[in-house]
PyMOL Python script that loads the backbone (N, CA, C, O; Angstrom):
from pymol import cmd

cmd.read_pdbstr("""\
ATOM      1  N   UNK A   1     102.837  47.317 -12.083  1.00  0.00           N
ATOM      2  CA  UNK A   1     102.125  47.808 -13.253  1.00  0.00           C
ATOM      3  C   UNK A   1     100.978  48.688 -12.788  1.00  0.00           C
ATOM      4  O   UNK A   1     100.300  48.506 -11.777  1.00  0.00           O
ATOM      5  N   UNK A   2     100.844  49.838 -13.829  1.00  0.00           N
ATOM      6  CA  UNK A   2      99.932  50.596 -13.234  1.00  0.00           C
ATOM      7  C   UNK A   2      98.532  50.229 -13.416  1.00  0.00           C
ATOM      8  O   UNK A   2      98.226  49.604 -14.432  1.00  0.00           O
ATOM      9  N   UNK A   3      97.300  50.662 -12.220  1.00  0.00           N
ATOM     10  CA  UNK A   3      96.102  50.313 -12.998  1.00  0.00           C
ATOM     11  C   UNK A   3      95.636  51.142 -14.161  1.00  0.00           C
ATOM     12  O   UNK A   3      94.907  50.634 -15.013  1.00  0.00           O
ATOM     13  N   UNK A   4      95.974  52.235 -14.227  1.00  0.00           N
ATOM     14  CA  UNK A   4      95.173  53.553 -15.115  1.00  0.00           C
ATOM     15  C   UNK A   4      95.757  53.147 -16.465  1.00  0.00           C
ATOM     16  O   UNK A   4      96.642  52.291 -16.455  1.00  0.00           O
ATOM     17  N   UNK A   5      95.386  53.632 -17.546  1.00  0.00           N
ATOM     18  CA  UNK A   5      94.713  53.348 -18.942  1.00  0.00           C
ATOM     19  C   UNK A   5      95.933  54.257 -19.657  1.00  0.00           C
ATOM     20  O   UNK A   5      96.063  55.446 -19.366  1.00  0.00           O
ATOM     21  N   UNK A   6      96.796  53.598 -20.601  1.00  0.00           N
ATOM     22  CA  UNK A   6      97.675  53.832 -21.025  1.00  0.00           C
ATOM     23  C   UNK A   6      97.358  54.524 -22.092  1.00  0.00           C
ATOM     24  O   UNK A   6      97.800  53.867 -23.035  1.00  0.00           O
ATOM     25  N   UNK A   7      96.771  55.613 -22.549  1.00  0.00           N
ATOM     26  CA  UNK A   7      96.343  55.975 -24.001  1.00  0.00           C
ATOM     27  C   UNK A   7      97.156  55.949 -24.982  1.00  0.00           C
ATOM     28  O   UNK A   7      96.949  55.944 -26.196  1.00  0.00           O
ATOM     29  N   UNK A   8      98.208  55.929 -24.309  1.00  0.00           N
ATOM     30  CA  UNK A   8      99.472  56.334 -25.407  1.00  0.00           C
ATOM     31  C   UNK A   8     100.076  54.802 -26.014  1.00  0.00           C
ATOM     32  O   UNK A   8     101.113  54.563 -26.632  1.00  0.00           O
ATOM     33  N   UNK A   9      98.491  53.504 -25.365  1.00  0.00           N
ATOM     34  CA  UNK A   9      99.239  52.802 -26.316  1.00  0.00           C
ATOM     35  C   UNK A   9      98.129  52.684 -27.530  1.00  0.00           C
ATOM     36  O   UNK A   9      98.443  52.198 -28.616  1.00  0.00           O
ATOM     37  N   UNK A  10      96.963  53.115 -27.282  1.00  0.00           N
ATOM     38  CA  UNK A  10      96.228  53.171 -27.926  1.00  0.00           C
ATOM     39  C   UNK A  10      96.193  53.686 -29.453  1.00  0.00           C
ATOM     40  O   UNK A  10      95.319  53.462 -30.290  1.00  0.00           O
ATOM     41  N   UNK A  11      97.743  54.669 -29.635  1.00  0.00           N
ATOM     42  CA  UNK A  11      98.135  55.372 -30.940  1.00  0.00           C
ATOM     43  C   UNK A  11      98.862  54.696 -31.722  1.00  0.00           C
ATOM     44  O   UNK A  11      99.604  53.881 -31.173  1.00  0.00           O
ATOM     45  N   UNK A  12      98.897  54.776 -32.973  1.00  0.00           N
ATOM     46  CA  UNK A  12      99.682  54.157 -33.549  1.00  0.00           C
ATOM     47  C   UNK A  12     100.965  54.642 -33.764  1.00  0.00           C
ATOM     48  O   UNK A  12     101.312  55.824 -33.760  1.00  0.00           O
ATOM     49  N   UNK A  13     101.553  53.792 -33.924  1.00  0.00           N
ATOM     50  CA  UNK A  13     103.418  54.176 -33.544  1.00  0.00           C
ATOM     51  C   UNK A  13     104.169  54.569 -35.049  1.00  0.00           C
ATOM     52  O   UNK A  13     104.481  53.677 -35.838  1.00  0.00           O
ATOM     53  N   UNK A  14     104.346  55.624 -35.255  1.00  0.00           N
ATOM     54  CA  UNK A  14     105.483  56.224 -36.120  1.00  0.00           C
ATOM     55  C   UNK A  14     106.904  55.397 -36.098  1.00  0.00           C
ATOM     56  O   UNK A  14     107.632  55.170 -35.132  1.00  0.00           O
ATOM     57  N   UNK A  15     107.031  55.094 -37.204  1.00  0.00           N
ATOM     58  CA  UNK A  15     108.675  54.635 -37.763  1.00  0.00           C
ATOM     59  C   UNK A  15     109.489  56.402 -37.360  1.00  0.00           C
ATOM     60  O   UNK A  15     108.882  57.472 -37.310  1.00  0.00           O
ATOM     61  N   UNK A  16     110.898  56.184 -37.145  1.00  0.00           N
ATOM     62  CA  UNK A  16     112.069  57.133 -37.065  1.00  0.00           C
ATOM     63  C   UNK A  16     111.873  58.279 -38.633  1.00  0.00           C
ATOM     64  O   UNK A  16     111.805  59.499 -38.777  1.00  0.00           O
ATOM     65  N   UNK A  17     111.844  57.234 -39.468  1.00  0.00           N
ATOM     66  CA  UNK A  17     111.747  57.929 -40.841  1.00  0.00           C
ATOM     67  C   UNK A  17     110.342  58.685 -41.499  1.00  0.00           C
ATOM     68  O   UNK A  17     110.259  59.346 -42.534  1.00  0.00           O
ATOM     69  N   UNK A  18     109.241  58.322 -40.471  1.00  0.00           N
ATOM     70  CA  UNK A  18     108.512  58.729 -41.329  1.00  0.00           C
ATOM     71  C   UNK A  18     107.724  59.962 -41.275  1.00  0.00           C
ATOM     72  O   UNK A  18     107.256  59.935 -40.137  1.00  0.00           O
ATOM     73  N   UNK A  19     107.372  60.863 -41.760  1.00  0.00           N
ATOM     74  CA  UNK A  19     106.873  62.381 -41.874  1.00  0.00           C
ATOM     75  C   UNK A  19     106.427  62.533 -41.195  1.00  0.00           C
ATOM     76  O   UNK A  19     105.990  61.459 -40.782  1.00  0.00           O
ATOM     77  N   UNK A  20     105.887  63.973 -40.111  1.00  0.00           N
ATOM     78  CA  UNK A  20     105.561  63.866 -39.008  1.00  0.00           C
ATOM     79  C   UNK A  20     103.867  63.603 -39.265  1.00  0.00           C
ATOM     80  O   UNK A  20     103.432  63.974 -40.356  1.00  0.00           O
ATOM     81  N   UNK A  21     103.245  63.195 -38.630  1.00  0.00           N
ATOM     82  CA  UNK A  21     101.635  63.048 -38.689  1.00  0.00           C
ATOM     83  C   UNK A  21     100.548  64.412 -38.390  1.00  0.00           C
ATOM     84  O   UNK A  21     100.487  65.335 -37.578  1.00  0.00           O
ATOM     85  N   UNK A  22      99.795  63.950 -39.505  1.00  0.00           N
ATOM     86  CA  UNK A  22      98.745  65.817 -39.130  1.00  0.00           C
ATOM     87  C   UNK A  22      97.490  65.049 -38.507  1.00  0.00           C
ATOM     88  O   UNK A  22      97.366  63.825 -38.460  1.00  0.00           O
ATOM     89  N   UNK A  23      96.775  65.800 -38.137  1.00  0.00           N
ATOM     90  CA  UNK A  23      95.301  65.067 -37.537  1.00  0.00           C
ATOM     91  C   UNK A  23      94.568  64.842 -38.783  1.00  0.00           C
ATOM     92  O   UNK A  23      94.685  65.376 -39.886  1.00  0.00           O
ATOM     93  N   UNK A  24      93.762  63.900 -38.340  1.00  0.00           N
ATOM     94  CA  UNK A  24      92.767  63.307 -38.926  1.00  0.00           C
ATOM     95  C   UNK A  24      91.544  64.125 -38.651  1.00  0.00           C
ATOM     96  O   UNK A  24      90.773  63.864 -37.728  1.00  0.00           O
ATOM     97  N   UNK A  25      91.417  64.955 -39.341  1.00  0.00           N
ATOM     98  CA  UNK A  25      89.494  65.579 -39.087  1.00  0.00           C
ATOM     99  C   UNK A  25      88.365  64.736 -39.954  1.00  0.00           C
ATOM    100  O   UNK A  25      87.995  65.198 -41.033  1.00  0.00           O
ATOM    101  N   UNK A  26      87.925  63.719 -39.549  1.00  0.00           N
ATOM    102  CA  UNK A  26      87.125  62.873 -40.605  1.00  0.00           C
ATOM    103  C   UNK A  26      86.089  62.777 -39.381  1.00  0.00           C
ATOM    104  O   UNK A  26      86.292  62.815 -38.168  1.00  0.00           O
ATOM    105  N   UNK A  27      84.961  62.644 -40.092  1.00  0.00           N
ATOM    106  CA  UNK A  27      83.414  62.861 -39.600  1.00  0.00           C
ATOM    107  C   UNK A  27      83.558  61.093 -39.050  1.00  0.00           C
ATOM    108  O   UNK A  27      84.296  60.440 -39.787  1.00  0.00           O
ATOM    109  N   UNK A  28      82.988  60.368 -37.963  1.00  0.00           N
ATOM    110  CA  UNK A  28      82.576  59.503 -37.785  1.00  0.00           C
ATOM    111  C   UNK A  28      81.004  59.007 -37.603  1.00  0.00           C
ATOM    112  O   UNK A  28      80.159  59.485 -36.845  1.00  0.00           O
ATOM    113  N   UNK A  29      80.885  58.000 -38.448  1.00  0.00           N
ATOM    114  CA  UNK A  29      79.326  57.524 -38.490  1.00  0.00           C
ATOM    115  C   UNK A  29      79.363  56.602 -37.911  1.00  0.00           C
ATOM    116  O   UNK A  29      78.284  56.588 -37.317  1.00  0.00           O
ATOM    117  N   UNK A  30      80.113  55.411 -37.544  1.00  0.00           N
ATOM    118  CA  UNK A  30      79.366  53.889 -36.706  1.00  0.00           C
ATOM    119  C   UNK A  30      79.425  52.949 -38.166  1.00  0.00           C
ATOM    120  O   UNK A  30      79.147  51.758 -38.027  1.00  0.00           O
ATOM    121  N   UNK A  31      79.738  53.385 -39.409  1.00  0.00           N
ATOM    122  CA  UNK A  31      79.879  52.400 -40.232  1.00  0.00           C
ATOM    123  C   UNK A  31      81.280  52.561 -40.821  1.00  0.00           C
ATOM    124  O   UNK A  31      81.724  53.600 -41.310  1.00  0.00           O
ATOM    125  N   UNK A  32      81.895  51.432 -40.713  1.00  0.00           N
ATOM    126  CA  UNK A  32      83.158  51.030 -41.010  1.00  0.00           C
ATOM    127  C   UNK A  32      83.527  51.642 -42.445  1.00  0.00           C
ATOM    128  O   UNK A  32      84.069  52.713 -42.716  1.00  0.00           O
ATOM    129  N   UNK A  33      83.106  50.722 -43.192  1.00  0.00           N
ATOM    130  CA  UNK A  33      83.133  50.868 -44.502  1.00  0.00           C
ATOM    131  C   UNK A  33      83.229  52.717 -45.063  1.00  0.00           C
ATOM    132  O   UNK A  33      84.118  53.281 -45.701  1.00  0.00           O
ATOM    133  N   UNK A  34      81.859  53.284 -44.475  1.00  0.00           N
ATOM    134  CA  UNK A  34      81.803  54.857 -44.788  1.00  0.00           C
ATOM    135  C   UNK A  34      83.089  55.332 -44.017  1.00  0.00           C
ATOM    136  O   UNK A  34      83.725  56.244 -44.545  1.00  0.00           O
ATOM    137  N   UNK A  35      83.419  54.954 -43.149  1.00  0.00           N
ATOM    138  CA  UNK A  35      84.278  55.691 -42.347  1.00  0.00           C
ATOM    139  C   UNK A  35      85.761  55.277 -42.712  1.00  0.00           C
ATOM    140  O   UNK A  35      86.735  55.877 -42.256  1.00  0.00           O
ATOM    141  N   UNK A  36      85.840  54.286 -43.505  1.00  0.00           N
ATOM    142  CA  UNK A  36      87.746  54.254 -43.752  1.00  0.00           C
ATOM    143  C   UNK A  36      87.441  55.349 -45.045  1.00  0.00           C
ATOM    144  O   UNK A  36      88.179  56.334 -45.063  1.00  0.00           O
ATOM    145  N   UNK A  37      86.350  55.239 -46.182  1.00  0.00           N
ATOM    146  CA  UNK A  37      86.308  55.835 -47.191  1.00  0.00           C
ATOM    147  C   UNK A  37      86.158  57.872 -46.961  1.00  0.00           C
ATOM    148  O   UNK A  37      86.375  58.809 -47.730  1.00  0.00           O
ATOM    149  N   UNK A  38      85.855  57.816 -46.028  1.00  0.00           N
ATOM    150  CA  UNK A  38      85.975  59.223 -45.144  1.00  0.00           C
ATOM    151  C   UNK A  38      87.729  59.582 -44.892  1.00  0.00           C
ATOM    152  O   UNK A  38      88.421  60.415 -45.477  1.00  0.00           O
ATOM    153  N   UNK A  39      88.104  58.621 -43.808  1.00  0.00           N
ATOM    154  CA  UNK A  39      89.332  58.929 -43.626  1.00  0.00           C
ATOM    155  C   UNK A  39      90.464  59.094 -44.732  1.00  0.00           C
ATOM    156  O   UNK A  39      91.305  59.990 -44.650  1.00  0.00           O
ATOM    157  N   UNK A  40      90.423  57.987 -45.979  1.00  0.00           N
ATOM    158  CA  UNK A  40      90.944  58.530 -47.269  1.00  0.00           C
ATOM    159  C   UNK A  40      90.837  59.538 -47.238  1.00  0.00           C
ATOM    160  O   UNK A  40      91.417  60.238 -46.407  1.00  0.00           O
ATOM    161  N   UNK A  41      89.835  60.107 -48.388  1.00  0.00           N
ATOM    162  CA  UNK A  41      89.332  61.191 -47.880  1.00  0.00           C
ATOM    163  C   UNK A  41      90.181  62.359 -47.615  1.00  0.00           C
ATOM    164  O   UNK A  41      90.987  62.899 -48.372  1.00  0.00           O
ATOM    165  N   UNK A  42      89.784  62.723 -46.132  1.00  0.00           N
ATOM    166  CA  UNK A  42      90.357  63.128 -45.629  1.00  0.00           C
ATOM    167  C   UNK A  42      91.978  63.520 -45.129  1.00  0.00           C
ATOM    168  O   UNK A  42      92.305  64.483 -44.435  1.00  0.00           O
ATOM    169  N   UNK A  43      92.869  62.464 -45.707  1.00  0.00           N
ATOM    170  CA  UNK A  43      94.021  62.321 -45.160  1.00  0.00           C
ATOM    171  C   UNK A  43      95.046  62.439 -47.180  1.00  0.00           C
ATOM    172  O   UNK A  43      96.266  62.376 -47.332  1.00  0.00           O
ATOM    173  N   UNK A  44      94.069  62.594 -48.231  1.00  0.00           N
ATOM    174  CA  UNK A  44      94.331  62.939 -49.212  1.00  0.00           C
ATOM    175  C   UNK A  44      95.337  64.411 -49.246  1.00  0.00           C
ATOM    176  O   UNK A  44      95.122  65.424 -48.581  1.00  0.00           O
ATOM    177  N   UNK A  45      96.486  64.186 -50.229  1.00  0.00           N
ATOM    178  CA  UNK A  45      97.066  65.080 -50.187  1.00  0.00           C
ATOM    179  C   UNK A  45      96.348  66.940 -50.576  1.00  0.00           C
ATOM    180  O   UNK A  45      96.185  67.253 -51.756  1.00  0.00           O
ATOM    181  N   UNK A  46      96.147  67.542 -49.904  1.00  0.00           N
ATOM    182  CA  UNK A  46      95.698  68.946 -50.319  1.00  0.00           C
ATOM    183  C   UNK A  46      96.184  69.584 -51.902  1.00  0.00           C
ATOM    184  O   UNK A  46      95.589  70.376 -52.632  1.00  0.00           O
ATOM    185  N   UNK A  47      97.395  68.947 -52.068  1.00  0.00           N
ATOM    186  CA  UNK A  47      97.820  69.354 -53.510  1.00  0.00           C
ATOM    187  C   UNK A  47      97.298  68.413 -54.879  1.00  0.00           C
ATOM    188  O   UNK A  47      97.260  68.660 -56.085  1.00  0.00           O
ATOM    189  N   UNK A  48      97.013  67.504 -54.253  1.00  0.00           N
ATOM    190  CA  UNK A  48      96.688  66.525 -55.155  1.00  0.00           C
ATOM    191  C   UNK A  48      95.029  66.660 -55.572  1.00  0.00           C
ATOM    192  O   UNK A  48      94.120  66.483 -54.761  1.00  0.00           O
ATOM    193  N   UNK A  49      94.858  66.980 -56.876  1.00  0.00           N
ATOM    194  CA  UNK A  49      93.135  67.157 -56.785  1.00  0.00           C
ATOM    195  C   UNK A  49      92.677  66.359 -57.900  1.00  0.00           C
ATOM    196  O   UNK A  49      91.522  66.356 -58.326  1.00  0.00           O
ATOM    197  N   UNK A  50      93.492  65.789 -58.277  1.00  0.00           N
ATOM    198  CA  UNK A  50      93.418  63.977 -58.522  1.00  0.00           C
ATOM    199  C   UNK A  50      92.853  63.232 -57.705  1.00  0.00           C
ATOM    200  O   UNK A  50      91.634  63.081 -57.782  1.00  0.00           O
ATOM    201  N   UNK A  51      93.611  62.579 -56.712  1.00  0.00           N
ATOM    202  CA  UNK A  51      93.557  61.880 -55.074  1.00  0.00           C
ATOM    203  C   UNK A  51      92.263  62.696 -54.598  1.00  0.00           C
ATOM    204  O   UNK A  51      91.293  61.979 -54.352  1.00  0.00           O
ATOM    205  N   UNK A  52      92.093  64.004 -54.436  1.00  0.00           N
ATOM    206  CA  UNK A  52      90.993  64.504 -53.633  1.00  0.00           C
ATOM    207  C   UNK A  52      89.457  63.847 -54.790  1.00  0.00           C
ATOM    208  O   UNK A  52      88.391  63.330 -54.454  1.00  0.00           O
ATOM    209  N   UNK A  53      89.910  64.119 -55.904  1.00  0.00           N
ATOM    210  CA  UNK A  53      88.247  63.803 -56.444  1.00  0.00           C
ATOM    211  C   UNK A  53      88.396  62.255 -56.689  1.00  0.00           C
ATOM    212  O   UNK A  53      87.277  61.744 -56.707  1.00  0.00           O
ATOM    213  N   UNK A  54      89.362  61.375 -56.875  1.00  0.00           N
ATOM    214  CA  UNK A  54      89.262  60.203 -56.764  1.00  0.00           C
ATOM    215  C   UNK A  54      88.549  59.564 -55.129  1.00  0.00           C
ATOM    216  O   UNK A  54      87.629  58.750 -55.059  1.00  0.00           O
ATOM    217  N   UNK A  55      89.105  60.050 -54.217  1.00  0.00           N
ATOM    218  CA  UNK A  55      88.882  59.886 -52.825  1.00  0.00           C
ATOM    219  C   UNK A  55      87.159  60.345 -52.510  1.00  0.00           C
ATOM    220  O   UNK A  55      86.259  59.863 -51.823  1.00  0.00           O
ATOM    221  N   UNK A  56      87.273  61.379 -53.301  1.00  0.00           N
ATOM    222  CA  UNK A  56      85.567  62.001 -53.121  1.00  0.00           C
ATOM    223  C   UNK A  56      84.845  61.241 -53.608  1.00  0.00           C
ATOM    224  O   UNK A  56      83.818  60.904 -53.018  1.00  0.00           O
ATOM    225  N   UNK A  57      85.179  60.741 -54.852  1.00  0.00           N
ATOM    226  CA  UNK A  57      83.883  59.911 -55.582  1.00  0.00           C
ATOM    227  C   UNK A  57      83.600  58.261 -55.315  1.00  0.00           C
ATOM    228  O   UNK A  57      82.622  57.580 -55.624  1.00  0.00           O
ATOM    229  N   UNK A  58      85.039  57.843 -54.512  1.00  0.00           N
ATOM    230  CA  UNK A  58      84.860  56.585 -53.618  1.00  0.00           C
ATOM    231  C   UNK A  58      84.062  56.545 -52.561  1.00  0.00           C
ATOM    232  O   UNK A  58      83.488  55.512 -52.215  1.00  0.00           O
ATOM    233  N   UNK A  59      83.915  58.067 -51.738  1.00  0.00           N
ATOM    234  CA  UNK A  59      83.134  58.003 -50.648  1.00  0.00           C
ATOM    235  C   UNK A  59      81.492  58.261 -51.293  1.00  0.00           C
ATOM    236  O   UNK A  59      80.494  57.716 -50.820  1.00  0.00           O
ATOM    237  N   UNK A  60      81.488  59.110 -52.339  1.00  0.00           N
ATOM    238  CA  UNK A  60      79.867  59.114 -53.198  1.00  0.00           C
ATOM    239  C   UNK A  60      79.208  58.103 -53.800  1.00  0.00           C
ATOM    240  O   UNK A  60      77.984  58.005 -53.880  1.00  0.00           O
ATOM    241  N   UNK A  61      80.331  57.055 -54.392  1.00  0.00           N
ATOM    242  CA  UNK A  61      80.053  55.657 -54.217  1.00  0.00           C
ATOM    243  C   UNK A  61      79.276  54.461 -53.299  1.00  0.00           C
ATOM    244  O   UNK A  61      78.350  53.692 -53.557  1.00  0.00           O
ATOM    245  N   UNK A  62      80.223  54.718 -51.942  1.00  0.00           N
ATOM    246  CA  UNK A  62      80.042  54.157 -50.638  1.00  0.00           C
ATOM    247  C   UNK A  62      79.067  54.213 -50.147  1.00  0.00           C
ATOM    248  O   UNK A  62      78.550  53.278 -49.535  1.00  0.00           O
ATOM    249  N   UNK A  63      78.363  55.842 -50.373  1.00  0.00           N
ATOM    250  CA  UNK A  63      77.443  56.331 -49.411  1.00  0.00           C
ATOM    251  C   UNK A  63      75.886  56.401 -50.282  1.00  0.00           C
ATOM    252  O   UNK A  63      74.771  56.693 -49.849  1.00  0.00           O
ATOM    253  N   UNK A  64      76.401  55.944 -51.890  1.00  0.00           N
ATOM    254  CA  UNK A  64      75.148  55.299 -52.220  1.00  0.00           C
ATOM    255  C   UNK A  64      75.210  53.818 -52.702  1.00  0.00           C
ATOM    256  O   UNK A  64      75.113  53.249 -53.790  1.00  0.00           O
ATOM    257  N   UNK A  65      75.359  53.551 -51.768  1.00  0.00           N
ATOM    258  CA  UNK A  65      76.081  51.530 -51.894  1.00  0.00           C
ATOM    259  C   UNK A  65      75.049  51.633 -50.810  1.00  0.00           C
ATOM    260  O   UNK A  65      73.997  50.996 -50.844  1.00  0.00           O
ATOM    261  N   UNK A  66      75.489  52.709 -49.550  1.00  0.00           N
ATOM    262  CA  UNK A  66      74.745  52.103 -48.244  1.00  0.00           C
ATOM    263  C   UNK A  66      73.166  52.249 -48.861  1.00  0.00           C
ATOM    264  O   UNK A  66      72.455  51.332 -49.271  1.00  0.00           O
ATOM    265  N   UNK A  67      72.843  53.720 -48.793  1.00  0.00           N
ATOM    266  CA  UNK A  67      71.590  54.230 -49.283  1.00  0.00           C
ATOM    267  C   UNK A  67      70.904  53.206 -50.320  1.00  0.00           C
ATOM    268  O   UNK A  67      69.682  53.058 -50.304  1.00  0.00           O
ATOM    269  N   UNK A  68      71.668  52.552 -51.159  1.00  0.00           N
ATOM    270  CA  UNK A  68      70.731  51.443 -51.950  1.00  0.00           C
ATOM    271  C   UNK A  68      70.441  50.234 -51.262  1.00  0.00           C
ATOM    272  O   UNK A  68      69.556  49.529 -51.747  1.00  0.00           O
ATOM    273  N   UNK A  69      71.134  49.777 -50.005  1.00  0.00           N
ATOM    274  CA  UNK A  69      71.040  48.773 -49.400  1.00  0.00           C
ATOM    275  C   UNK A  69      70.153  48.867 -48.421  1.00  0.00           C
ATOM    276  O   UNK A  69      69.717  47.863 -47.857  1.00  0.00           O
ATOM    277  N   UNK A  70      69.759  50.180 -48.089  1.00  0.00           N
ATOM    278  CA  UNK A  70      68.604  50.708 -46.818  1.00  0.00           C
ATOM    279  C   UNK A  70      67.013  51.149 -47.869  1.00  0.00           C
ATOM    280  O   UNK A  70      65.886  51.458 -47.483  1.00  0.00           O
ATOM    281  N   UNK A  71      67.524  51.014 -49.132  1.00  0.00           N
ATOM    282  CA  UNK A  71      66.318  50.545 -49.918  1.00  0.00           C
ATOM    283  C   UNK A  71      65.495  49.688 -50.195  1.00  0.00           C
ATOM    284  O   UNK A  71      64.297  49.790 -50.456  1.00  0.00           O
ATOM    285  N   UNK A  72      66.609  48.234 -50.095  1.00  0.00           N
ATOM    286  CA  UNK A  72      65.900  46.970 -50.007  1.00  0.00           C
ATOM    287  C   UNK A  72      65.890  46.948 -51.652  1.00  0.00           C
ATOM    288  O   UNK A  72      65.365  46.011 -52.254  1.00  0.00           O
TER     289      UNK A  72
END
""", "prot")
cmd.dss("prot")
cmd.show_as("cartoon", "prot")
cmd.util.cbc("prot")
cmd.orient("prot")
């Protein structure tokens, strides 16, 4: 077994059937929560502007969920 660092298991694995995968361009912050609501987001269909402003206003949500909680 090798010592060096397998990245390629580090990805997640595609089914045979399923569409090929595009990148993920989503901003990372260090908070979970903001950051799956980012990756939505982000991974929202471009045609869909339903999904895009639903997805948008979950993350405008999120990001004043945090902001009220750093209010005290």
């Amino acid at each position: 077994m090798s010592d060096q660092f397998d990245q390629s298991a580090a990805q997640p694995r595609e089914s045979d059937d399923a569409e090929p995968s595009r990148s993920i361009d989503a901003p990372r912050t260090g908070d979970i929560v903001i950051d799956a609501a980012l990756t939505d987001l982000a991974v929202a269909d471009a045609d869909d502007l339903d999904a895009i402003l639903d997805r948008g206003e979950a993350v405008h949500r999120t990001l004043q969920g945090r902001l009220a909680d750093l209010g005290g």
